[in-house]
Structures are given as structure tokens and as C-alpha cells.
ZAPALUM-832993 format. One line per field, with one value per residue (C-alpha): residue number from 0; residue in three letters; chain; x, y, z. Coordinates in pm, 1 decimal. Layout:
resi c(NUM ...);
resn c(ALA ...);
chain c(A ...);
xx c(X ...);
yy c(Y ...);
zz c(Z ...);
***
This chain:
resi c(0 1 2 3 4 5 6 7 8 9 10 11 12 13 14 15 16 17 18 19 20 21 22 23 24 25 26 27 28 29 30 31 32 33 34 35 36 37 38 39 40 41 42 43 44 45 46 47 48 49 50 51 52 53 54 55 56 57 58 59 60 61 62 63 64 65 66 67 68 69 70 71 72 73 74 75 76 77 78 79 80 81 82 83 84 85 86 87 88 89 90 91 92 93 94 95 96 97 98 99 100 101 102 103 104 105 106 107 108 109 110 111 112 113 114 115 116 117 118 119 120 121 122 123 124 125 126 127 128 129 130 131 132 133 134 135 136 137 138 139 140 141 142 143 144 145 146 147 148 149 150 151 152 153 154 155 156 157 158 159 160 161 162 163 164 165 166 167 168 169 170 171 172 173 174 175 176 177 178 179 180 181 182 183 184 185 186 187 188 189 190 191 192 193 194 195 196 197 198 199 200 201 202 203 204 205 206 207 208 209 210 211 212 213 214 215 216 217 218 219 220 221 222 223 224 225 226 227 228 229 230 231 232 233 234 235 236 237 238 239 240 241 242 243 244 245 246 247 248 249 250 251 252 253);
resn c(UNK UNK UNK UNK UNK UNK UNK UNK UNK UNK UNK UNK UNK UNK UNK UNK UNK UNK UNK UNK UNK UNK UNK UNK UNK UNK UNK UNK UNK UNK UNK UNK UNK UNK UNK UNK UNK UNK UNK UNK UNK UNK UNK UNK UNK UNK UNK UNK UNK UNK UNK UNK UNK UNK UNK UNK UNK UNK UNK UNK UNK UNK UNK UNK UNK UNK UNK UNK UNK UNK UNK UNK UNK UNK UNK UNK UNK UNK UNK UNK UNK UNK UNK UNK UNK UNK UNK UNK UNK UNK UNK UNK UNK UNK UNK UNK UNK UNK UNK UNK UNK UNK UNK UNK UNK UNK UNK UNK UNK UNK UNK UNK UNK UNK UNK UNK UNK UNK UNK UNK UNK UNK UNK UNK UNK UNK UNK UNK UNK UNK UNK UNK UNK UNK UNK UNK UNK UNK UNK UNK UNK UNK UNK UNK UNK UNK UNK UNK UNK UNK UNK UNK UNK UNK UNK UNK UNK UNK UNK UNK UNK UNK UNK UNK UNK UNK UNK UNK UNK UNK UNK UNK UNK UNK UNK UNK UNK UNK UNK UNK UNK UNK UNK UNK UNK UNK UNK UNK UNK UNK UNK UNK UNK UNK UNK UNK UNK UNK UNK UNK UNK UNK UNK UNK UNK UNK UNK UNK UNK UNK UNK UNK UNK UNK UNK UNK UNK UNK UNK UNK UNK UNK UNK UNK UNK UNK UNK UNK UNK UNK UNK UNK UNK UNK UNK UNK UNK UNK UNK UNK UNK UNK UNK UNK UNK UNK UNK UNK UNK UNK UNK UNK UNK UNK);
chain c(A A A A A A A A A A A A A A A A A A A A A A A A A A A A A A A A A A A A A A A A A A A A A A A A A A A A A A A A A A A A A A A A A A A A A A A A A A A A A A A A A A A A A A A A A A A A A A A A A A A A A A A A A A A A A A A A A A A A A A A A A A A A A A A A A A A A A A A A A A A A A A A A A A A A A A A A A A A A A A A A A A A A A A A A A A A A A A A A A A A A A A A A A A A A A A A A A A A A A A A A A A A A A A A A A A A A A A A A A A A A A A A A A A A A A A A A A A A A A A A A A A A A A A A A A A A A A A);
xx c(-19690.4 -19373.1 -19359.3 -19258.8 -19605.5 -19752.2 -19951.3 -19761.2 -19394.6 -19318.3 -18952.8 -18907.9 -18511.6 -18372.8 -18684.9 -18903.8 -19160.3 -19205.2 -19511.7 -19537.1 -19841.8 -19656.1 -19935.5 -19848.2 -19985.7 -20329.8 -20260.9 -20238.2 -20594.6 -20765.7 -20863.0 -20975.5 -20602.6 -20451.7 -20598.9 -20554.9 -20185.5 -20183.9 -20343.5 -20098.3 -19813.2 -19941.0 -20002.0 -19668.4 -19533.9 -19740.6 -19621.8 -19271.6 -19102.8 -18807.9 -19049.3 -19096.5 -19316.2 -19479.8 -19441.0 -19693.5 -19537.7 -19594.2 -19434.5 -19549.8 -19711.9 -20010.1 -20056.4 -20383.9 -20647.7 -20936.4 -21130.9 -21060.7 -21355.5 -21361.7 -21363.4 -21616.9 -21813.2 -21783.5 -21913.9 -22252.5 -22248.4 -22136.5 -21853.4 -21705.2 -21640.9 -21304.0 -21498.2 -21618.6 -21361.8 -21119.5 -21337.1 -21103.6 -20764.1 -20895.7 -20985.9 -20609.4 -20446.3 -20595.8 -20555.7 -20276.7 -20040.7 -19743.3 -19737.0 -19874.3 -19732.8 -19877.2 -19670.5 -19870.5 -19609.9 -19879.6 -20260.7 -20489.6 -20880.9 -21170.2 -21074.9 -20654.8 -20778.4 -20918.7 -20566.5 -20407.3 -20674.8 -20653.7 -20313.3 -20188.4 -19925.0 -19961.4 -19655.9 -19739.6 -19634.3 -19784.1 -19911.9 -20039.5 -20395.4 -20641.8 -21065.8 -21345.8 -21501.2 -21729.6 -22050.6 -21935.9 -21975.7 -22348.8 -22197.2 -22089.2 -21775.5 -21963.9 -21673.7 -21393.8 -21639.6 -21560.0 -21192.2 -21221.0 -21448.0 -21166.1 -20952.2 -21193.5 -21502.7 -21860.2 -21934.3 -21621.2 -21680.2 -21992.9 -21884.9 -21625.3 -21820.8 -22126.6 -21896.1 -21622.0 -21392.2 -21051.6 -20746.7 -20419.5 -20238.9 -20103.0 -20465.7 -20574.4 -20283.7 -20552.4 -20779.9 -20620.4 -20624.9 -20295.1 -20046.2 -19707.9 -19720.8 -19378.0 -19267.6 -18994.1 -18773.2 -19050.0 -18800.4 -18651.9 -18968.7 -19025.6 -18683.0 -18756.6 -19112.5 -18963.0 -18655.2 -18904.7 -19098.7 -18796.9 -18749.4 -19058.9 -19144.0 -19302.9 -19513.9 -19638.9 -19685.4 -19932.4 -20097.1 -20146.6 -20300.1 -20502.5 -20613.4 -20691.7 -20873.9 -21245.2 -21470.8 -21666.0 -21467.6 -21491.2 -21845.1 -21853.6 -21666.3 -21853.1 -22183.4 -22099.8 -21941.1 -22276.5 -22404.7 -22165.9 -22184.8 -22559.0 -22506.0 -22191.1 -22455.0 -22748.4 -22863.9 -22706.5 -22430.1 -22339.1 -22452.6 -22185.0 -21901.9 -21958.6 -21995.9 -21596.9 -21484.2 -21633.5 -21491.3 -21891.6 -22068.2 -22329.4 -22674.9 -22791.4 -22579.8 -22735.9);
yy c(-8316.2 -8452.1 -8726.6 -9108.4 -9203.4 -8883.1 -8828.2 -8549.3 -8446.7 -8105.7 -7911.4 -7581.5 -7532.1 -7282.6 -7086.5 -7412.3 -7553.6 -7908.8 -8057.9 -8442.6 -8650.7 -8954.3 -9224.2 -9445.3 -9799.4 -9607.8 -9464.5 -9113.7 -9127.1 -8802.7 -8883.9 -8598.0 -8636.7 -8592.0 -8323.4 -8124.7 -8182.8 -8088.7 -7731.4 -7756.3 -7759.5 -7500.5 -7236.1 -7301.6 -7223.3 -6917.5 -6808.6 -6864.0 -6568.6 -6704.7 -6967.5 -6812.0 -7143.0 -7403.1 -7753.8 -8069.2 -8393.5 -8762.2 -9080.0 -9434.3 -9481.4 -9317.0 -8932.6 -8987.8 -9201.0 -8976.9 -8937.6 -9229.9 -9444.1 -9648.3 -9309.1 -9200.1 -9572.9 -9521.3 -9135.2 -9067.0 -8700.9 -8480.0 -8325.9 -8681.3 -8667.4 -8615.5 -8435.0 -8182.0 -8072.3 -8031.3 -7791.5 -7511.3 -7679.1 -7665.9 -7295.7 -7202.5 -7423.7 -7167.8 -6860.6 -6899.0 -6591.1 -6768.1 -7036.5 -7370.2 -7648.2 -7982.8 -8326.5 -8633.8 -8914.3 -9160.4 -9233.3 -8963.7 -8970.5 -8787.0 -8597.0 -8593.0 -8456.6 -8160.6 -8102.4 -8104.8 -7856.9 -7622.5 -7608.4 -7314.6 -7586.2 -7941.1 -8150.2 -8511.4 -8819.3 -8855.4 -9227.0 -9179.7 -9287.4 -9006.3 -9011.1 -8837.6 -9190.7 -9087.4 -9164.7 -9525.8 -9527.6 -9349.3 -9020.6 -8668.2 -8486.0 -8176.6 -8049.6 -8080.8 -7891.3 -7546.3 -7554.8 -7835.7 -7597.8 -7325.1 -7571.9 -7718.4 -7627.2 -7705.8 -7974.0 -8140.6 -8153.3 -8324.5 -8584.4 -8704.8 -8715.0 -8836.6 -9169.5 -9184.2 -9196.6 -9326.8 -9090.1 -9076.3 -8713.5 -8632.5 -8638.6 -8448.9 -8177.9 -8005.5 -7951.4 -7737.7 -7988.8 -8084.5 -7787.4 -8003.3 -8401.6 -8556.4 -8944.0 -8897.9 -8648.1 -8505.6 -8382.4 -8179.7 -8039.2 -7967.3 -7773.6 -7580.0 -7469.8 -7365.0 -7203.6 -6946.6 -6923.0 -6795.0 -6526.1 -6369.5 -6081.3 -6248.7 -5934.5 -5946.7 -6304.0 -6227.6 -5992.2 -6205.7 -6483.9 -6237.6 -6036.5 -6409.2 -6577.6 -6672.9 -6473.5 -6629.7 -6968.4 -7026.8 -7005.5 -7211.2 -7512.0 -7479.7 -7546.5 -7789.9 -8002.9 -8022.9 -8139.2 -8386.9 -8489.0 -8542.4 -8788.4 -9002.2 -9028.5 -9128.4 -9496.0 -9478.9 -9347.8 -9592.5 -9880.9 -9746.7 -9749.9 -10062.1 -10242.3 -10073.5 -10197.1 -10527.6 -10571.4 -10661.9 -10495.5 -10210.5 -10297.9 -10073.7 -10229.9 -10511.9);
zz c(20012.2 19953.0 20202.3 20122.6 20035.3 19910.9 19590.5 19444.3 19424.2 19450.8 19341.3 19290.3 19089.0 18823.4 18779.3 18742.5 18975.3 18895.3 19033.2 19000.4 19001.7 19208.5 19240.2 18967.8 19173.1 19138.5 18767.3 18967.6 18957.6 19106.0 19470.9 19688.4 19892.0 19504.0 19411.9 19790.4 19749.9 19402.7 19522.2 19791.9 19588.9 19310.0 19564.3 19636.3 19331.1 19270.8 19604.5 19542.6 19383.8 19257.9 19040.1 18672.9 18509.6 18673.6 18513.6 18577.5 18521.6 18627.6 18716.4 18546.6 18246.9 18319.8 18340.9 18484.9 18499.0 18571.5 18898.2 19198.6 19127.3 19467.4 19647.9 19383.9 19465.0 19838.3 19831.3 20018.1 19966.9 19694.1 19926.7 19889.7 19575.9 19404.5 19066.4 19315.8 19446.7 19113.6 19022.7 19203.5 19102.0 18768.7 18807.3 18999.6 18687.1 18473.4 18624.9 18805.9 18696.1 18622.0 18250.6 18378.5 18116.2 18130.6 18027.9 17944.3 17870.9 17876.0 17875.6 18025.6 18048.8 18212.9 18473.1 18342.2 18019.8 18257.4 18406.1 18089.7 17914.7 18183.4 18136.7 17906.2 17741.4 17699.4 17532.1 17494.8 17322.2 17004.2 17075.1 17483.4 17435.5 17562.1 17599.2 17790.0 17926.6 18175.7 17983.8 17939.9 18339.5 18303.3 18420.7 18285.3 18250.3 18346.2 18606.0 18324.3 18026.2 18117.2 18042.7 17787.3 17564.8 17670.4 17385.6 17155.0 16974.7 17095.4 16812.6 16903.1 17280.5 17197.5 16982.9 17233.7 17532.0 17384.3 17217.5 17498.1 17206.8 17251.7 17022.4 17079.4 17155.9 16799.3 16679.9 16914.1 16858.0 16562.8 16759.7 16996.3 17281.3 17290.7 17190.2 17103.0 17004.8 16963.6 16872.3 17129.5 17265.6 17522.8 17749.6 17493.7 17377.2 17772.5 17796.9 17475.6 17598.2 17924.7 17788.4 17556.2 17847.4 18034.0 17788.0 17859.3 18108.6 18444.4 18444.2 18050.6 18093.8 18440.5 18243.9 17896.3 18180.3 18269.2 17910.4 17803.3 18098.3 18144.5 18278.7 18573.8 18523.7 18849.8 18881.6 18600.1 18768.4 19069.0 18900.7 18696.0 18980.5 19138.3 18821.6 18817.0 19153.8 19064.5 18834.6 19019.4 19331.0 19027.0 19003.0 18645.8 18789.6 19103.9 18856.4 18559.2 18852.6 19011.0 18687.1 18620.0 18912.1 18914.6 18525.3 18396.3 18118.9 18271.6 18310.1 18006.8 17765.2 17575.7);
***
């Protein structure tokens, strides 16, 4: 987990585990290995006593990119797939017992957008570009819907995956998405959000998790990562990732 060329940093100081998407050459893009160490390092956290709030952070300029599309191209089976299997990482962001607060200082889409919805706090920078693009590639961001609809509204949700939209965070800050946009000063912001979370009881905040999660989330996740797992291994599908990772136009797009 916390090796030279692992995916994810992981330090736990002053009350604070700070887990750090570390992947920056692949835009921390969600690969199966990603998103193990990711769990990895949040059951660590949860585990830890001494840890009061659990931050996610990244290096680069790229929160995350979404789901590893070669792994995603090269996938025979549904169990290859990363979307599958961030299905329970989504559902341990959310419940976990402890405040999860997500920071996007850059550009986040599909699958990133899930990790920073199923996060109870997301800061961002006002200007880091942001969009559910999966339908440009012929597929559905079925795994993510369950926690994105946990933020937005249902006629909103639609909209943006239907389109593939592209926003940037401060517009998205209305809509419940994203909970704090700032120009600059991010790290501030961070330390604020942490200090008030600090001030809280451990054992009120457990239970607000708790009075305020999801019922059957889980379930949820799981059934809609088969769903999209049915459409990644479509023809649609394989044709809208190969045409990505080629750099050509799809084949239904005249």
C-alpha cells in the first residue's frame, strides 16, 4: 500500500488519516489494484482508533480519471472489471463510521465523481473540470448512481449522464455535489473542515453516519455493477473504449 510504486499513499497523524490517490502517470485512474489498496488503506483508518476523520487526497493534476480503460478493454469477465469491484469501496466510503472528506484539486470524471459523492465532504477548486462521460464511451455509470443520487436530484442525474456534460466544481457546488468550491486556498478550506470536524463527538458523529445512511446501499452497488459490467463487456461498449483509446470518433457517431 505504501510501497515505491504503489497506487495509494496512506498516513495516519494528529487525528487525520490521509489517504492519497498516488498514480498521477495514469491520472489515478481506478484500476482494480487502485481501488484494493484504496479499501486497504480505509479499513485501516476505520480500524485505527487514534484516527478521528479520514481525508482523500491526490497527487497531480488529476483527482481521477474514472475507471482504467485498458484494464476495462482487456476484461473478459465482469470480475475483471475495475467498475465492479468499486462498488464496495463506494459502499465503505459511505458508511464508514468515521467523516470521510474528499479533495478534488483537479479534473474528476466517471468513476472519481463516485469517490467524491460518496464522500460526506467534498472541497474542490472552483475551476477542476468534472463530468459523468461514460455514455460518450457507449456505457453507463450505473455502479456510481446510487451514491450520486445520494447528492443530486433524479432530473439532474439524468441530464448529466444522458449529455456527458463537462462543469467545473463551483457549478456544481448548488447542486449538492460538491459541498465547498474555493478559487484557492484549498488547503485551508481542508484544515477548517477538519478542525470542526475535530470538535465533534467520535460517537455522535458514528451515529449521525448512521441516522443518515442508505438503506440497502450496498445491495444497491452490487446490482448496479453487474449492470454496468453488462454494458463495458457490450459491443457498444468494447467499440466506445477502443475508439478512446485509439483517439477516433465511435462508430455511432456520424
Amino acid at each position: 500500500m505504501t510501497g515505491n510504486d504503489a497506487p495509494i499513499a496512506y498516513e495516519a497523524k494528529d487525528a487525520v488519516a490521509t489517504i492519497t490517490l498516488d498514480d498521477p502517470a495514469r491520472r489515478n485512474a481506478l484500476s482494480t489494484r487502485l481501488i484494493a489498496a484504496m479499501r486497504e488503506a480505509l479499513a485501516a483508518a476505520v480500524a485505527d482508533p487514534e484516527v478521528r476523520v479520514i481525508v482523500v487526497d491526490h497527487t497531480g493534476p488529476v483527482f481521477c480519471a474514472g475507471g482504467d480503460l485498458k484494464e476495462s478493454a482487456a476484461a473478459e469477465r465482469a470480475e475483471d472489471l475495475p467498475a465492479v469491484h468499486l462498488a464496495d469501496l463506494l459502499w465503505e466510503l459511505c458508511e464508514a463510521p468515521k467523516p470521510v472528506v474528499a479533495v478534488a484539486r483537479g479534473a474528476a470524471r466517471g468513476g472519481g465523481l463516485g469517490l467524491l459523492a460518496a464522500a460526506d465532504i467534498t472541497i474542490c477548486l472552483d475551476e477542476a473540470e468534472m463530468a459523468f462521460s461514460e455514455v460518450r464511451l457507449g456505457v453507463v455509470p450505473a455502479v456510481i448512481a446510487p451514491v450520486v443520487a445520494r447528492k443530486i436530484g433524479a432530473a439532474r442525474m439524468r441530464a448529466l449522464f444522458l449529455t456527458g456534460y463537462q462543469f467545473q466544481a463551483g457549478e456544481a457546488e448548488p447542486w449538492g455535489l460538491v459541498t465547498f468550491s474555493t478559487y484557492d486556498g484549498i488547503d485551508a478550506a481542508v484544515a477548517e473542515t477538519v478542525s470542526e470536524l475535530l470538535a465533534g463527538g467520535p460517537q455522535a458523529q458514528a451515529g449521525i453516519k448512521a441516522l443518515t445512511a442508505t438503506p440497502e446501499l450496498r445491495e444497491q452497488l452490487q446490482a448496479e455493477a453487474v449492470r454496468t459490467a453488462e454494458y463495458f463487456l457490450s459491443s457498444e461498449g468494447r467499440e466506445g473504449v477502443r475508439s478512446f483509446l485509439e483517439k477516433r470518433t465511435p462508430s455511432w457517431v456520424g
